[in-house]
N, CA, C and O atoms as a GROMACS GRO file, in nm:
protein
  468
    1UNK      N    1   0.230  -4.817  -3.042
    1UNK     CA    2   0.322  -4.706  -3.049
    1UNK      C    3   0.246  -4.574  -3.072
    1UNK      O    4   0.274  -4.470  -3.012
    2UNK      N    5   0.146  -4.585  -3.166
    2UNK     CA    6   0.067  -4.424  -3.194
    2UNK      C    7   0.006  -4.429  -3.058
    2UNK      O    8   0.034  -4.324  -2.999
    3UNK      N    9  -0.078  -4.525  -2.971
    3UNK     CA   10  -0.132  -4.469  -2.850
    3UNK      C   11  -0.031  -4.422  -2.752
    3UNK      O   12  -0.070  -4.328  -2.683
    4UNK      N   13   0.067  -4.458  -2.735
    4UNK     CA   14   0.185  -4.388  -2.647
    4UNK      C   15   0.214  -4.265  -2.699
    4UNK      O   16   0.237  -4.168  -2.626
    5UNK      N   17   0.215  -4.257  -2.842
    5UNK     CA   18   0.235  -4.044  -2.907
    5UNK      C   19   0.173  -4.045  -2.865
    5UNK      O   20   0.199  -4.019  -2.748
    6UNK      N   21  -0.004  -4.077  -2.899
    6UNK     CA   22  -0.111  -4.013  -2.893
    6UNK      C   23  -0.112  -3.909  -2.718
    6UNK      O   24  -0.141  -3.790  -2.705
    7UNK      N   25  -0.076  -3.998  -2.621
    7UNK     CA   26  -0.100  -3.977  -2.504
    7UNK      C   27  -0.024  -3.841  -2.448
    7UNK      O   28  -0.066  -3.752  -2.374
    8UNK      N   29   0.164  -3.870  -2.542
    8UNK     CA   30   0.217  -3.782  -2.500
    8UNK      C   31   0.222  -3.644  -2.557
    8UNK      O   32   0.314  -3.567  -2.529
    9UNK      N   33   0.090  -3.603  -2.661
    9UNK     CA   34   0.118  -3.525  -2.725
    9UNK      C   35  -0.051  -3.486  -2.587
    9UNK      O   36  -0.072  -3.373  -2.543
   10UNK      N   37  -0.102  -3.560  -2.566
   10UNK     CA   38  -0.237  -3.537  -2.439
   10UNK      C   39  -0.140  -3.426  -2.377
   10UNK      O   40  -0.140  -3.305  -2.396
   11UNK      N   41  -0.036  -3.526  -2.274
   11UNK     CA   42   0.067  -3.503  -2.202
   11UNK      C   43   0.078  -3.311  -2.228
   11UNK      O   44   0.050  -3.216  -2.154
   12UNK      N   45   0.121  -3.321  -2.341
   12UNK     CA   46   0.211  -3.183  -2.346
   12UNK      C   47   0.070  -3.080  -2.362
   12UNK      O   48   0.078  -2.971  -2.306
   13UNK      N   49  -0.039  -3.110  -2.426
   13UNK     CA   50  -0.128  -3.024  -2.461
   13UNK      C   51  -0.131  -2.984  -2.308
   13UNK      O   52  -0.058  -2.892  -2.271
   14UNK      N   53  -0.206  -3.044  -2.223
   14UNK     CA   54  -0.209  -2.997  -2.113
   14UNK      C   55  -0.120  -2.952  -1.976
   14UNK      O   56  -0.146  -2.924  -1.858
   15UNK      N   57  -0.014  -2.960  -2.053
   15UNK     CA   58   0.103  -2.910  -2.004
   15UNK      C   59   0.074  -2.762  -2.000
   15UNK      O   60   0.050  -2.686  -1.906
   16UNK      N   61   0.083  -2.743  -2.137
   16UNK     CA   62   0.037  -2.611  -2.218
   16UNK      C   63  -0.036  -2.481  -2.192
   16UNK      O   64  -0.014  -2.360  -2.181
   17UNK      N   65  -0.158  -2.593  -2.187
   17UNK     CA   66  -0.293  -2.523  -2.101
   17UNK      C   67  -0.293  -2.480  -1.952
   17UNK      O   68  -0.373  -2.397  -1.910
   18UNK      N   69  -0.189  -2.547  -1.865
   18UNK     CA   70  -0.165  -2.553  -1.741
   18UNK      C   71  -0.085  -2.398  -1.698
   18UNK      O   72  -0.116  -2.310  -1.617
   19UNK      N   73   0.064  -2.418  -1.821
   19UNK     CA   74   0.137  -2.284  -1.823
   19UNK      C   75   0.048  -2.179  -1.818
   19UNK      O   76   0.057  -2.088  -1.735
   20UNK      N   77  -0.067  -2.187  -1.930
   20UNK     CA   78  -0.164  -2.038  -1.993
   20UNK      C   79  -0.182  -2.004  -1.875
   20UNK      O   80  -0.129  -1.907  -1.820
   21UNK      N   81  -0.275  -2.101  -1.815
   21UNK     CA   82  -0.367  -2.086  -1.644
   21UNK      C   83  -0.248  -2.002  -1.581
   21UNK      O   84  -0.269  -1.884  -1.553
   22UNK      N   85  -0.140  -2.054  -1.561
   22UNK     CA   86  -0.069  -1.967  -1.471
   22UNK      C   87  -0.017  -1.848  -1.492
   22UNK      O   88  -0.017  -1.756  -1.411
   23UNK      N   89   0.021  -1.847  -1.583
   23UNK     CA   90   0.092  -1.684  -1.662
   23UNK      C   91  -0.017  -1.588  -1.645
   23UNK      O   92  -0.008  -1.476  -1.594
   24UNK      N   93  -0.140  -1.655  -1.702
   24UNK     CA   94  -0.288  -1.533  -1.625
   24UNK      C   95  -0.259  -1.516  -1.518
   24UNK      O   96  -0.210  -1.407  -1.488
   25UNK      N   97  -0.278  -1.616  -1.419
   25UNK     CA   98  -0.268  -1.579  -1.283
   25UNK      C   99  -0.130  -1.486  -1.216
   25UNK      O  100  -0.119  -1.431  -1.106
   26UNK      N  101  -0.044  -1.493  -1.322
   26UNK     CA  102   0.056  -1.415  -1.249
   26UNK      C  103   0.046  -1.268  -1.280
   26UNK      O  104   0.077  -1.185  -1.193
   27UNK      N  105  -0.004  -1.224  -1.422
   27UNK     CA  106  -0.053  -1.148  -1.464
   27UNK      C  107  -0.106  -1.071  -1.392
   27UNK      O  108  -0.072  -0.953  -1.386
   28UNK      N  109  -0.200  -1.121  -1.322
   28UNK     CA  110  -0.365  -1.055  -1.265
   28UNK      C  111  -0.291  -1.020  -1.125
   28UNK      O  112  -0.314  -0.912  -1.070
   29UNK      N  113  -0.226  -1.089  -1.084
   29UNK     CA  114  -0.171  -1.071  -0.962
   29UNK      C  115  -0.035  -0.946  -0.971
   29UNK      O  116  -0.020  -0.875  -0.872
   30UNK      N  117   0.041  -0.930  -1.068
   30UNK     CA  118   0.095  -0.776  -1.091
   30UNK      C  119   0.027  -0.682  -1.110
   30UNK      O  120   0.062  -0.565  -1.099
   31UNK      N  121  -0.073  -0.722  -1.139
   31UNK     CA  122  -0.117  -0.612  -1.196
   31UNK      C  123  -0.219  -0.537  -1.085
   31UNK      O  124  -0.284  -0.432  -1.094
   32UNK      N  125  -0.206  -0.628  -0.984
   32UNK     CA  126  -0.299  -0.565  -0.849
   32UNK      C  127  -0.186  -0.542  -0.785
   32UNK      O  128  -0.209  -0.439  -0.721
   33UNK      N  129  -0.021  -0.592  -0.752
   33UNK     CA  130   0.007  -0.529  -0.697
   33UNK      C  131   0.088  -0.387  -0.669
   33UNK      O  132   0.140  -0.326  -0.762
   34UNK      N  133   0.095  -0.334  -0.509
   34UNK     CA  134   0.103  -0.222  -0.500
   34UNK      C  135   0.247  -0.201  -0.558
   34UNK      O  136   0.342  -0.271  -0.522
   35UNK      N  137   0.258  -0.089  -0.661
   35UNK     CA  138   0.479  -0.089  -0.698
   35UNK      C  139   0.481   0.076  -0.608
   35UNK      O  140   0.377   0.127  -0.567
   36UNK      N  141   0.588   0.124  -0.594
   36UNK     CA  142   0.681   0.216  -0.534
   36UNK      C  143   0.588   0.340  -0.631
   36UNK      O  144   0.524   0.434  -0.583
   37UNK      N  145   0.609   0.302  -0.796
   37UNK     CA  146   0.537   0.407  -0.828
   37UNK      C  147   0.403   0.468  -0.784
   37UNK      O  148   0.404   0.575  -0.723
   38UNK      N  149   0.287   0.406  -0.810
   38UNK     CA  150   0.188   0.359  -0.824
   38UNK      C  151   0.134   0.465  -0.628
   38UNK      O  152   0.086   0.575  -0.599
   39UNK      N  153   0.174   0.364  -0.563
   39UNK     CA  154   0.191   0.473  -0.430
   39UNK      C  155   0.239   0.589  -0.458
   39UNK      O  156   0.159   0.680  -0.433
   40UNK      N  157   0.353   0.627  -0.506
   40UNK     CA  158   0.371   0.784  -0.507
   40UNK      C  159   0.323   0.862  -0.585
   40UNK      O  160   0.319   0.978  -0.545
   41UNK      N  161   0.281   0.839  -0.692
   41UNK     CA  162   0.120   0.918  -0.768
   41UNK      C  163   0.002   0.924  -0.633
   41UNK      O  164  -0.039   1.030  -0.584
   42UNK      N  165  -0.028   0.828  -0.603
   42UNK     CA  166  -0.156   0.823  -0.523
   42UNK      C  167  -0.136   0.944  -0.445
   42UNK      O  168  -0.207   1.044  -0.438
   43UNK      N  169   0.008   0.907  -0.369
   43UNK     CA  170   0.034   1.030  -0.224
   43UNK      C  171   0.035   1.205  -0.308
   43UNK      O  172  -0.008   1.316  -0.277
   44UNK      N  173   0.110   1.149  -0.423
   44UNK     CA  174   0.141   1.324  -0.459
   44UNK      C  175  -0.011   1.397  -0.525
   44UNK      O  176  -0.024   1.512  -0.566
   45UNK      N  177  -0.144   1.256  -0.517
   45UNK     CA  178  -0.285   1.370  -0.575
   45UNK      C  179  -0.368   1.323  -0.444
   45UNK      O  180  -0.491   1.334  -0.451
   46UNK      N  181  -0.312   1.275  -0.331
   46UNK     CA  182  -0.394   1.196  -0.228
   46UNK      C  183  -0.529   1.304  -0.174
   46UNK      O  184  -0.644   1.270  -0.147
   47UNK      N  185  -0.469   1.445  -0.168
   47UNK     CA  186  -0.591   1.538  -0.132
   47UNK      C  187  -0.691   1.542  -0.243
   47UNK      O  188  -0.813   1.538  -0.229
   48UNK      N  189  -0.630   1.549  -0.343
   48UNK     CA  190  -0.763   1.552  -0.450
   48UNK      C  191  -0.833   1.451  -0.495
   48UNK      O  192  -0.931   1.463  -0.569
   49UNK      N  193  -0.760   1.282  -0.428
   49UNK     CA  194  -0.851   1.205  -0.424
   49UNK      C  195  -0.922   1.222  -0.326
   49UNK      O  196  -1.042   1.203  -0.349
   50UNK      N  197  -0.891   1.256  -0.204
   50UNK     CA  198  -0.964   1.224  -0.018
   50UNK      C  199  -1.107   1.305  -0.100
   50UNK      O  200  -1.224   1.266  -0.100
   51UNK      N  201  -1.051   1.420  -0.160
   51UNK     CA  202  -1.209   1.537  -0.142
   51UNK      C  203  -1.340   1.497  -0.203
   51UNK      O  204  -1.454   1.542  -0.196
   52UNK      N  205  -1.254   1.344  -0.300
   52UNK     CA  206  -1.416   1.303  -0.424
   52UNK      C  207  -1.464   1.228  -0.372
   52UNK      O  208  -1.579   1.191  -0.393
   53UNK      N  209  -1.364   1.170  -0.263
   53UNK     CA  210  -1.407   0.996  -0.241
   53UNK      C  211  -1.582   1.025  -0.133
   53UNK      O  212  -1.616   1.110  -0.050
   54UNK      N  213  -1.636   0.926  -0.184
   54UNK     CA  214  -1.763   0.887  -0.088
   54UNK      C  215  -1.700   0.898   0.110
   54UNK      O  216  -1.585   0.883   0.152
   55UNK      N  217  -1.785   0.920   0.164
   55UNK     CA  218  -1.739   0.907   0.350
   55UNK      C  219  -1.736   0.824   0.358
   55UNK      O  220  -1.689   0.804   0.470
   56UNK      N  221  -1.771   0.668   0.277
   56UNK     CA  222  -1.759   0.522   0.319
   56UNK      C  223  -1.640   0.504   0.257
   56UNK      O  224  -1.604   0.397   0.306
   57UNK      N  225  -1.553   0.538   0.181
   57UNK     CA  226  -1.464   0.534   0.106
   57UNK      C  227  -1.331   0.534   0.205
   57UNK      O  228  -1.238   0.458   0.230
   58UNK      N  229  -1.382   0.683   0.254
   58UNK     CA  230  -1.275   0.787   0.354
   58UNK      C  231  -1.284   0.674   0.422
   58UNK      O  232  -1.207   0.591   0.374
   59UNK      N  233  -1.355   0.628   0.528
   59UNK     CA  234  -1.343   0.545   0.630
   59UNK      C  235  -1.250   0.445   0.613
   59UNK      O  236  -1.154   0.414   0.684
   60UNK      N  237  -1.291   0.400   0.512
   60UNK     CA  238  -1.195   0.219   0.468
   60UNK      C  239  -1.062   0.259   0.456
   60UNK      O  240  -0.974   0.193   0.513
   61UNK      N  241  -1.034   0.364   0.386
   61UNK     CA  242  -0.899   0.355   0.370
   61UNK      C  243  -0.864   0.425   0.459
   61UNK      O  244  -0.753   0.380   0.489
   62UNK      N  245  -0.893   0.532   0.541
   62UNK     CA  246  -0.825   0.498   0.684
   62UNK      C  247  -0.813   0.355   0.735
   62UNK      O  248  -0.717   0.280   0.719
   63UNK      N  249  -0.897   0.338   0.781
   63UNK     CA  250  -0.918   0.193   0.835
   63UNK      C  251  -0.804   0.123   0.759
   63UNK      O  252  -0.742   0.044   0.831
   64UNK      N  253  -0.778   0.128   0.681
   64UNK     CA  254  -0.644   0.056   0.593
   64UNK      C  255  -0.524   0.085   0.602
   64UNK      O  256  -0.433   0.005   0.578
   65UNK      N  257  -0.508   0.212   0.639
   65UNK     CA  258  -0.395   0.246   0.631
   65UNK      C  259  -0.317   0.277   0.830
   65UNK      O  260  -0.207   0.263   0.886
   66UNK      N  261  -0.438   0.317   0.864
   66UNK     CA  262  -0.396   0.340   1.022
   66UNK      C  263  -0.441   0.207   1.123
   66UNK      O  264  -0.547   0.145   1.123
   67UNK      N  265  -0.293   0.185   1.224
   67UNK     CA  266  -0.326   0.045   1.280
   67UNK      C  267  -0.386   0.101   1.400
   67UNK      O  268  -0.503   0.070   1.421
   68UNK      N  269  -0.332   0.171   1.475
   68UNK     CA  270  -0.350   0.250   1.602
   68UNK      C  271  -0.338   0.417   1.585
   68UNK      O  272  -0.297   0.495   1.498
   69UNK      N  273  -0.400   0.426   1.724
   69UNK     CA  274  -0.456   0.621   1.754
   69UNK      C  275  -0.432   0.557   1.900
   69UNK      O  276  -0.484   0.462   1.958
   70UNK      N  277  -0.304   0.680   1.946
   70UNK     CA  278  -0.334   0.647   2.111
   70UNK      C  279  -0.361   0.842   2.118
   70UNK      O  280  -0.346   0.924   2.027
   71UNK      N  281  -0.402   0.862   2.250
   71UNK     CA  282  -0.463   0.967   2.259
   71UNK      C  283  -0.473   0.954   2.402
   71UNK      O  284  -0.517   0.867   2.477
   72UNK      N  285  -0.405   1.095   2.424
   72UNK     CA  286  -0.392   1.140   2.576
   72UNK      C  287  -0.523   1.150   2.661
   72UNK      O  288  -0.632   1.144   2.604
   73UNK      N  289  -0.515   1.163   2.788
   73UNK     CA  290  -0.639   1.145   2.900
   73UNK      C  291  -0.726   1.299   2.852
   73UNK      O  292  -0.844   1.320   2.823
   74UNK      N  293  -0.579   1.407   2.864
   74UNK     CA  294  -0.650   1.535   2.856
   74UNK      C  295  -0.580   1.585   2.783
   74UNK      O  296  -0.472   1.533   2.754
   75UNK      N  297  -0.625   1.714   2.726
   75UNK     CA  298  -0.573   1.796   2.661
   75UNK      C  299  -0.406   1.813   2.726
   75UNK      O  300  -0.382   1.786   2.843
   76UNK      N  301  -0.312   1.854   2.643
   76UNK     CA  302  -0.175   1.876   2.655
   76UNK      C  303  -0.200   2.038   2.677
   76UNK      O  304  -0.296   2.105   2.637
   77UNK      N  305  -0.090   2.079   2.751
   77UNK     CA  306  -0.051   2.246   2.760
   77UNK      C  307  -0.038   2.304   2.608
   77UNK      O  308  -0.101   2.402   2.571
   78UNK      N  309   0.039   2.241   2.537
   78UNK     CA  310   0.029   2.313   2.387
   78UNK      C  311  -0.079   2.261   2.325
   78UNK      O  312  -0.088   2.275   2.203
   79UNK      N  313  -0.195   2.181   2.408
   79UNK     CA  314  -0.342   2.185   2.261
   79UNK      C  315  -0.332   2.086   2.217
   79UNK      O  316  -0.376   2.084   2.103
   80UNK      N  317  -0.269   1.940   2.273
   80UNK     CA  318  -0.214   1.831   2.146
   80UNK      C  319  -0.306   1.685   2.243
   80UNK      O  320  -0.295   1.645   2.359
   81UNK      N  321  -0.365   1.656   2.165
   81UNK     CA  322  -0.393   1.527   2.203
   81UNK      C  323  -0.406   1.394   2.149
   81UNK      O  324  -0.499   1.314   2.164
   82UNK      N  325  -0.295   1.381   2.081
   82UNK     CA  326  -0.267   1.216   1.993
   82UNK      C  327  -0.098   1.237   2.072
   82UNK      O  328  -0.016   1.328   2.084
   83UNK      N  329  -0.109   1.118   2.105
   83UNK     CA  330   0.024   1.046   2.145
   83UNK      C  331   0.127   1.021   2.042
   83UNK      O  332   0.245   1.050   2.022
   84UNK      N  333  -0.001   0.934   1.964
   84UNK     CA  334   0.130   0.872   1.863
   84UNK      C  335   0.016   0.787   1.772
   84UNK      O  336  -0.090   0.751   1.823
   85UNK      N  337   0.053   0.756   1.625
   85UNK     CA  338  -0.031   0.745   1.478
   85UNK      C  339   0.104   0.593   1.460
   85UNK      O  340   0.226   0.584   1.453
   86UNK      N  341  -0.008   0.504   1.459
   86UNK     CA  342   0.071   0.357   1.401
   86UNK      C  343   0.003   0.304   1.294
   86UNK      O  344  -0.110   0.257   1.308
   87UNK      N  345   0.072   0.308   1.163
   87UNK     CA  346  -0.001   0.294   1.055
   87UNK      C  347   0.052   0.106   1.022
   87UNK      O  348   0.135   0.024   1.065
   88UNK      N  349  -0.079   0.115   0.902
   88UNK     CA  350  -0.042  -0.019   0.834
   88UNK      C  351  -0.005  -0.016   0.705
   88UNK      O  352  -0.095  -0.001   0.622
   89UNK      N  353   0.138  -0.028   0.657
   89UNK     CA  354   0.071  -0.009   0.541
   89UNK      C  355   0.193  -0.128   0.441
   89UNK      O  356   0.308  -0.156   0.475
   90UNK      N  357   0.122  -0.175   0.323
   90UNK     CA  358   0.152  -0.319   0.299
   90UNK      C  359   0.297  -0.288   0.204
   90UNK      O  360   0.341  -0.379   0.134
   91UNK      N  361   0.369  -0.147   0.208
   91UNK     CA  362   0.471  -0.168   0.121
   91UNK      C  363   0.595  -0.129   0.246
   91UNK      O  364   0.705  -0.080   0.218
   92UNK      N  365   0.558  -0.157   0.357
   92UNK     CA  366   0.638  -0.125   0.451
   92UNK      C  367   0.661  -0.247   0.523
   92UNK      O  368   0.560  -0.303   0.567
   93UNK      N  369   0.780  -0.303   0.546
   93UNK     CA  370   0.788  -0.440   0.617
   93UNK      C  371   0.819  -0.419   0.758
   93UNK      O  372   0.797  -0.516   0.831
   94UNK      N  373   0.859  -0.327   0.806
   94UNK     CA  374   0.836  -0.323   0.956
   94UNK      C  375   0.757  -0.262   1.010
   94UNK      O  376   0.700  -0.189   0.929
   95UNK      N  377   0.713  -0.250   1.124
   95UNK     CA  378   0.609  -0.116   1.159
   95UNK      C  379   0.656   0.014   1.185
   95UNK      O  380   0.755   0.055   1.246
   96UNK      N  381   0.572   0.066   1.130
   96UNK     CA  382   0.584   0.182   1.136
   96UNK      C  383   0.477   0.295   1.244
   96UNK      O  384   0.356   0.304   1.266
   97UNK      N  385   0.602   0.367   1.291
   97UNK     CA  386   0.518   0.430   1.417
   97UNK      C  387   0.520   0.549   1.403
   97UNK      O  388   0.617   0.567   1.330
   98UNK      N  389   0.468   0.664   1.431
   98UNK     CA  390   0.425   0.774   1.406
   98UNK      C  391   0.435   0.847   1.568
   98UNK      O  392   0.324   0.849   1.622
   99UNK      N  393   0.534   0.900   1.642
   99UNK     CA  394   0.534   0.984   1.767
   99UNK      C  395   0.515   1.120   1.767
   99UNK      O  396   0.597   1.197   1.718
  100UNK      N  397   0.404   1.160   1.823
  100UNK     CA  398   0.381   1.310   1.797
  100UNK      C  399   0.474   1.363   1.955
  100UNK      O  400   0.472   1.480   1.993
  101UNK      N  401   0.538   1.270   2.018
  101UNK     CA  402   0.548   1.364   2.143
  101UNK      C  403   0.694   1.386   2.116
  101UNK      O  404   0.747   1.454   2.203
  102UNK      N  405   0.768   1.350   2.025
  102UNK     CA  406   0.960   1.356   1.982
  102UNK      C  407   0.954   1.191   2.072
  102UNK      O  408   1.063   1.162   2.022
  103UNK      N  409   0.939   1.135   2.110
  103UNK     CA  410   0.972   1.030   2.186
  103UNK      C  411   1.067   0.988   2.164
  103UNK      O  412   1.142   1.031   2.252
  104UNK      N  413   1.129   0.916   2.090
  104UNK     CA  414   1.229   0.822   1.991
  104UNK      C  415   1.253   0.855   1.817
  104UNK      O  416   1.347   0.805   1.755
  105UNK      N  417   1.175   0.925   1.770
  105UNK     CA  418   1.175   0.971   1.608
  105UNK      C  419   1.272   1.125   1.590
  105UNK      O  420   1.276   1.225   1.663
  106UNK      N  421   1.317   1.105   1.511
  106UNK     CA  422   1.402   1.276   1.467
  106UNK      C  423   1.313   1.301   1.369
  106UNK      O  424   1.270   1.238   1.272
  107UNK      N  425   1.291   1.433   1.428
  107UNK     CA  426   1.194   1.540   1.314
  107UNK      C  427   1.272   1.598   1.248
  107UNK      O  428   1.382   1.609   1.301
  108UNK      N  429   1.259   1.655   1.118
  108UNK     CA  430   1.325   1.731   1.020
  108UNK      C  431   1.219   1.824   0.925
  108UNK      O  432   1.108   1.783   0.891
  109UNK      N  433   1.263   1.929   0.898
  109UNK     CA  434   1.154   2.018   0.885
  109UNK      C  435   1.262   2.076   0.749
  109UNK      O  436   1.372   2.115   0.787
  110UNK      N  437   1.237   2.081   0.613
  110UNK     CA  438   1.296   2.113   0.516
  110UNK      C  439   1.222   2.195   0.451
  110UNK      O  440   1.109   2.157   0.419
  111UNK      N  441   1.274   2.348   0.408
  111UNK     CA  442   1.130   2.440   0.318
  111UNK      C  443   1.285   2.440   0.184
  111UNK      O  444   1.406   2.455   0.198
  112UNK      N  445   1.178   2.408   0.040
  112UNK     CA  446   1.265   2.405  -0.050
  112UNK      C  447   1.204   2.489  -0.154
  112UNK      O  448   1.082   2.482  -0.174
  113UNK      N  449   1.275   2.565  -0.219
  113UNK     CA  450   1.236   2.687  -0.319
  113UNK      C  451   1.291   2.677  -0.450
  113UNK      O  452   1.410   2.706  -0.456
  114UNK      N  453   1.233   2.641  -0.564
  114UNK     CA  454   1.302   2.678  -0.699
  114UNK      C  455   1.294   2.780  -0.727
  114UNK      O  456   1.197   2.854  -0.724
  115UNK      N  457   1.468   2.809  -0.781
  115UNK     CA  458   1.512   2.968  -0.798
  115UNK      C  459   1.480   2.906  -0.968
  115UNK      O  460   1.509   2.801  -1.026
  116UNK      N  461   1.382   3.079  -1.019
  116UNK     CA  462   1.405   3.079  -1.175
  116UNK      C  463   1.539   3.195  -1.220
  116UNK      O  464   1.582   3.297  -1.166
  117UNK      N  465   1.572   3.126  -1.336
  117UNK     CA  466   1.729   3.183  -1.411
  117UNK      C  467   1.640   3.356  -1.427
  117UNK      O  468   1.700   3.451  -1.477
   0.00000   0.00000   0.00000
């Protein structure tokens, strides 16, 4: 009878130890991932990060964030030569496409001013 406790108290210890293991792991894994906030800090100091970062830096996270660059044969009459900017980016579940020519996207252009009392 004590070797059957004995075993099931084995049993639960490593039950135990099993939970710890995982609760770390879930831990470590919030805590890398990307939240809603976390992105919108980044975007609202993104220039004053781009200007410190190393040029190997710059690269990657382009490279991370943009899927495609299409780009016209020749120059456009108004000076424009990107088609269209298809980014990647991992808090977005569909793709997302970027049309510089109006193709299919509605542009909206908003200038906003705080009035002081």
């Amino acid at each position: 009878m004590q070797d059957r406790l004995d075993k099931m108290y084995d049993n639960i210890d490593d039950m135990e130890k099993s939970i710890a293991v995982c609760r770390d792991r879930k831990k470590a894994i919030e805590a890398e991932k990307l939240t809603g906030d976390n992105v919108y800090k980044v975007l609202i100091y993104f220039d004053k990060l781009y200007v410190v970062m190393e040029e190997e830096d710059k690269r990657d996270l382009l490279s991370a964030l943009i899927d495609e660059i299409q780009v016209y044969e020749e120059e456009q009459a108004n000076g424009q030569w990107l088609k269209s900017i298809g980014f990647k980016l991992p808090i977005i579940d569909s793709k997302m496409d970027l049309s510089l020519d109006k193709d299919s996207h509605v542009e909206c252009v908003v200038g906003m001013q705080r009035k002081h009392r």
